[in-house]
Legacy VTK file of the C-alpha trace (Angstrom):
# vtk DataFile Version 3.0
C-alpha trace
ASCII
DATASET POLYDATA
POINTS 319 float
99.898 100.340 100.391
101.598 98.350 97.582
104.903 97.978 97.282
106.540 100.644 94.342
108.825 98.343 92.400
111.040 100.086 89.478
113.641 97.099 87.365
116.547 98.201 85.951
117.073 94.970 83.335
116.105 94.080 79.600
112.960 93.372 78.427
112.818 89.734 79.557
113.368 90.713 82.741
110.686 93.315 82.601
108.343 91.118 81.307
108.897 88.343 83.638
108.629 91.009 86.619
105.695 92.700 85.321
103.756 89.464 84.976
104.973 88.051 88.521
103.832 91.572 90.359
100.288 91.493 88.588
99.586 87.551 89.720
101.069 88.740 93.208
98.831 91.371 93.473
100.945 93.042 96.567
103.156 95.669 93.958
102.673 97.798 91.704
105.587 98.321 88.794
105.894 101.956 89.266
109.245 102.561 87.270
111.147 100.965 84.321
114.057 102.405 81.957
114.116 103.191 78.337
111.672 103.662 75.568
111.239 99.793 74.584
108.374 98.485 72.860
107.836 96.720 75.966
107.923 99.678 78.378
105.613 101.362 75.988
102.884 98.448 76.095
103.199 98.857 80.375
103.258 102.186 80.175
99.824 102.201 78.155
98.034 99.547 80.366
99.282 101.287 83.341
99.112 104.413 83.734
101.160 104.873 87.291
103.969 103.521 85.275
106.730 106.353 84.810
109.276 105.061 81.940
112.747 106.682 83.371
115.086 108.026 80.752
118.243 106.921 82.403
119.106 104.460 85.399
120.249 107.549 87.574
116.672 108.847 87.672
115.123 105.726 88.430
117.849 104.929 91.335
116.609 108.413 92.721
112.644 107.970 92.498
110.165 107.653 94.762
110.729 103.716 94.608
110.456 100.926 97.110
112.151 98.152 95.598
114.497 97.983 92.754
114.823 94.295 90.597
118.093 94.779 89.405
118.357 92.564 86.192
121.553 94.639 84.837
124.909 93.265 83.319
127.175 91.859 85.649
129.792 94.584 85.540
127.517 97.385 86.309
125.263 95.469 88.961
127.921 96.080 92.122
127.870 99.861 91.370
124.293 100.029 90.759
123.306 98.224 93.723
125.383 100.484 96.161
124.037 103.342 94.387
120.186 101.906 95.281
120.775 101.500 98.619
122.523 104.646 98.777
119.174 106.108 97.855
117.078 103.802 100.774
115.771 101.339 97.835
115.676 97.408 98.759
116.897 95.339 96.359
115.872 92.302 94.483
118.628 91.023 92.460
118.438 88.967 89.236
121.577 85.920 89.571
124.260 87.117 92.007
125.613 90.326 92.533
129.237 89.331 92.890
131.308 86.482 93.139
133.248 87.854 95.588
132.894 87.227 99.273
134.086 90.877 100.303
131.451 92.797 97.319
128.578 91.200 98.448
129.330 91.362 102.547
130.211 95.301 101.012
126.776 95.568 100.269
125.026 93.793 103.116
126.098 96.409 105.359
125.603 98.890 103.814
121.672 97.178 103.487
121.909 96.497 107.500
122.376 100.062 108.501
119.931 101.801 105.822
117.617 99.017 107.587
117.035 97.417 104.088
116.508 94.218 102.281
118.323 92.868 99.512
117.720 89.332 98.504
118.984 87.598 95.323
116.325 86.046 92.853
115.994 82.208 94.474
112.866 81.556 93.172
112.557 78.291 93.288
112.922 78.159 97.161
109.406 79.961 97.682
106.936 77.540 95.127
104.479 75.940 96.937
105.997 72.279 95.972
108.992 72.935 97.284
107.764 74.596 100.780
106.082 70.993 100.723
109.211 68.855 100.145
110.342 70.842 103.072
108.313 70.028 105.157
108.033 66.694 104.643
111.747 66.492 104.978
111.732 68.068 108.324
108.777 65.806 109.871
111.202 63.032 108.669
108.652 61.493 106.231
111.600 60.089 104.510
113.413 59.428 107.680
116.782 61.542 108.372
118.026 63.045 105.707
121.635 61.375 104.240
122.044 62.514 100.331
120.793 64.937 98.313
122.038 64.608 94.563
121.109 67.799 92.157
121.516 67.903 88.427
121.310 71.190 86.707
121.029 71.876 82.930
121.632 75.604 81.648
118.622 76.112 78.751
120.149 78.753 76.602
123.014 80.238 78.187
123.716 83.815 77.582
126.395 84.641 74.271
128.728 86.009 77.599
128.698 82.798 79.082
132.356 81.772 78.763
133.289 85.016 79.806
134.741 85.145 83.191
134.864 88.789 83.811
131.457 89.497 82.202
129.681 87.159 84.845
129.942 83.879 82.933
129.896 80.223 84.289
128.071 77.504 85.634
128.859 77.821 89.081
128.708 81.979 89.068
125.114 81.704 87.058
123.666 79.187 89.355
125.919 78.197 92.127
124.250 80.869 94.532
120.627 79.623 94.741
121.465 75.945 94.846
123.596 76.420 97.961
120.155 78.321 98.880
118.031 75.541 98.426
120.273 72.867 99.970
120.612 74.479 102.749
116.967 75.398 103.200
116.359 71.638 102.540
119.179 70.457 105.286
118.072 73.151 107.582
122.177 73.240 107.996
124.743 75.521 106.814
127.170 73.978 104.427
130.204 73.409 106.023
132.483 71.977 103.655
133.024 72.169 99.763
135.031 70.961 96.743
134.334 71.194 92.983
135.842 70.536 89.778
135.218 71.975 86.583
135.294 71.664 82.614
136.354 74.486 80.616
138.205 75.427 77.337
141.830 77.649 77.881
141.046 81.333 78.977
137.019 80.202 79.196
134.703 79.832 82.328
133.381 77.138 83.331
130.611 75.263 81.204
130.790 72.264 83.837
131.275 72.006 87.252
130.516 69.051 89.677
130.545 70.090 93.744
129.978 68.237 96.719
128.789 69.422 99.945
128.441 68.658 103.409
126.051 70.115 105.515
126.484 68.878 109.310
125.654 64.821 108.378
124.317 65.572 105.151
126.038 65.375 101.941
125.291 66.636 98.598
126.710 66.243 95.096
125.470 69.253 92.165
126.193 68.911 88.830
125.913 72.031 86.709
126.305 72.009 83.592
125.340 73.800 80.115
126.231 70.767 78.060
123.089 70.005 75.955
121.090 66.773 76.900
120.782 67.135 81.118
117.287 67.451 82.673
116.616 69.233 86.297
116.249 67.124 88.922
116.764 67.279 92.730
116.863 63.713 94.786
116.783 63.360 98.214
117.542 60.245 100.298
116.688 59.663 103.487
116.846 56.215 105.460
113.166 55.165 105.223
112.855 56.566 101.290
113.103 59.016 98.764
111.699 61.855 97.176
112.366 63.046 93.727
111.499 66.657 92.425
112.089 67.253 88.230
112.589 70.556 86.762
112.873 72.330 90.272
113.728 75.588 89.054
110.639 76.086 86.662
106.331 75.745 87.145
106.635 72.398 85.325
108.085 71.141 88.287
107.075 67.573 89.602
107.748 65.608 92.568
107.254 62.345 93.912
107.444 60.520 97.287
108.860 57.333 97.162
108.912 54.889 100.108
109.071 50.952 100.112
106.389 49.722 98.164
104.653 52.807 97.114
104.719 56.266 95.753
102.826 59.003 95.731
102.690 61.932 93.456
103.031 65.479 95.210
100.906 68.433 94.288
101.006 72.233 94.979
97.553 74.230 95.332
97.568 77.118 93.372
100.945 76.842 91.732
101.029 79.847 89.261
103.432 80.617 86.071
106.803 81.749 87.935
107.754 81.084 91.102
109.125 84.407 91.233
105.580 85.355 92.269
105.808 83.247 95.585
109.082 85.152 96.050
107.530 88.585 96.095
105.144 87.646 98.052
107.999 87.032 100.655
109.746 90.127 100.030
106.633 92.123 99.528
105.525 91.053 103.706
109.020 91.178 104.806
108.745 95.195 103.910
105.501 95.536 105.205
105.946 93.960 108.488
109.872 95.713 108.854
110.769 91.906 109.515
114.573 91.841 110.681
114.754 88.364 110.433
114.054 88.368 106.200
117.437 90.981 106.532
119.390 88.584 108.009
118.115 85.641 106.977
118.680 86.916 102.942
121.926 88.022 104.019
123.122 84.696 105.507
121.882 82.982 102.239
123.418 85.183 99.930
127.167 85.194 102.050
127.225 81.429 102.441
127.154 81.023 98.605
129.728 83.609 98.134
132.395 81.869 100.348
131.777 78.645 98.623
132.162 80.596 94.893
134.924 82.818 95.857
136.917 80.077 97.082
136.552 77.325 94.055
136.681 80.261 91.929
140.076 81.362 93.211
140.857 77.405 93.360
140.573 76.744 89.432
141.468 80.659 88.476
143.842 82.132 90.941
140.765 84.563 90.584
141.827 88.071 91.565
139.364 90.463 93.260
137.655 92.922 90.493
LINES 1 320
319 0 1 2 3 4 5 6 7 8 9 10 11 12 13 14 15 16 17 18 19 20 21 22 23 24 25 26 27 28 29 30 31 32 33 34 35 36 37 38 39 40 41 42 43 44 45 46 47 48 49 50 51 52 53 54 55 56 57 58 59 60 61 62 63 64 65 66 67 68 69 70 71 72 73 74 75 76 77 78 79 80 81 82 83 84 85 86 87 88 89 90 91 92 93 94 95 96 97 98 99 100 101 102 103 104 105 106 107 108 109 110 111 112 113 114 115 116 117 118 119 120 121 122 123 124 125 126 127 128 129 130 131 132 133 134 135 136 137 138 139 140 141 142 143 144 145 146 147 148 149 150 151 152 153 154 155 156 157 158 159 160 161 162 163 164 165 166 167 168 169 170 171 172 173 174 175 176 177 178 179 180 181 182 183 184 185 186 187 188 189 190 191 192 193 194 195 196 197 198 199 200 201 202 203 204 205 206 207 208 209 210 211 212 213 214 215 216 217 218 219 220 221 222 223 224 225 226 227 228 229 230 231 232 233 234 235 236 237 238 239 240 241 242 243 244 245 246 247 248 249 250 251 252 253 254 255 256 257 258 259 260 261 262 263 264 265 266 267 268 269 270 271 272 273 274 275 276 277 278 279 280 281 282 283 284 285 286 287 288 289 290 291 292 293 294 295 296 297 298 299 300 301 302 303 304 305 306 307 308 309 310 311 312 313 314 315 316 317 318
């Protein structure tokens, strides 16, 4: 059976989940919220849609999976409530930057016996399952340095806003400790950061390093205007380079003494969030314990390392 997915989120978010469920093929978006013009054009192509008149009633529907896309203040609530009503949850950016909220959640997931995983798309496309392997058959030699560079396109008007879920390191701190770690195939271990912000702002900047067993990182993050994605990794026989990592433009390269060679994914398909529900779509299916804890591991590991520089630059308070 295919996996009932209902999104509580704006129409972006709808959009983008829509079109990643159809190219999946292994869901079905079954519920959505509000009378948009979008909902209305889903609605009319697909007629198992049900357009919910309030988030309550699609929290309480016969629903697999909720995306919850929401704003950050109501996402915490919202995501208890789900789970409260035995829906997994796939979570746009990260639910909280708070260490004790999100393990809150977790187990409350653990004993429904449900998933939640945040959006970390870019883990799952097929180039990057590639650069992961050839890291781990040592292509490039061991691993030493990975150095990650991370420009914001288009920040959100509630960007500088602490409280309202702004900053570089909240918006994308979570899924780059994600995807170094699933690159080291090590937990990070250590952390500092630094940021750049105006009085009573967030953070627009931030520039971390990491060290994960022998491996060290540095991430810049930043919504300044001018910086391109790119990932680098250096091991002792080479490198290999991966631009614009978080989108499907993505490119990467393998570069070892006295050649290169460009890498390419089969198949690779308009959002990586697609390779992602394919994940989360056989995790369900197969009642795979090890996507719960896995997902949970990924998701608490980032939250000690934003909690604690958060409460480093902010004295930030629990809320």
């Amino acid at each position: 059976m295919a996996v009932r997915y209902g999104i509580i989120g704006d129409e972006v978010a709808t959009q983008r989940l829509a079109a990643a469920i159809e190219a999946s093929q292994t869901g079905i978006l079954s519920g959505v919220v509000g009378n948009s013009t979008v909902n209305q054009q889903l609605a009319q192509l697909n007629p198992q849609l049900t357009v919910f008149s309030d988030q309550r009633k699609l929290l309480t529907a016969d629903l697999d999976v909720i995306y919850l896309a929401a704003d950050q203040q109501s996402k915490f609530e919202l995501a208890k409530q789900g789970l409260l009503n035995n829906k997994n949850l796939l979570i746009e950016k990260p639910l909280t930057r708070h260490f004790i909220g999100a393990n809150e959640i977790l187990r409350l997931a653990k004993q429904q016996n449900l998933l939640v995983f945040e959006d970390f798309s870019p883990l799952f496309s097929p180039l990057m399952q590639q650069v992961k392997a050839l890291v781990a058959q040592k292509i490039i030699g061991d691993l030493r340095f990975i150095d990650v560079k991370l420009g914001i396109k288009n920040p959100p008007v509630w960007f500088t806003d602490l409280s309202a879920g702004g900053g570089a390191l909240f918006h994308s701190g979570s899924m780059i400790v994600a995807l170094i770690q699933s690159l080291c195939g090590h937990p990070i271990t250590q952390w500092q950061g630094l940021e750049n912000s105006q009085i009573g702002q967030a953070d627009s900047s931030c520039n971390l390093v990491f060290k994960a067993k022998n491996i060290l990182s540095n991430v810049l993050i930043t919504a300044e205007p001018g910086f391109e994605n790119e990932i680098v990794l250096y091991g002792t026989d080479g490198k290999i380079k991966v631009l614009n990592f978080d989108q499907q433009t993505e490119k990467a390269v393998l570069l070892l003494p006295g050649r290169s060679k460009n890498l390419v994914a089969d198949q690779q398909t308009a959002d990586n969030l697609v390779y992602l529900l394919d994940w989360f779509d056989q995790c369900l299916a197969a009642n795979n314990q090890d996507c719960i804890t896995t997902a949970a591991k990924l998701i608490l590991s980032s939250r000690k390392v934003i909690e604690s520089l958060y409460q480093q630059w902010y004295g930030d308070p629990l809320n």
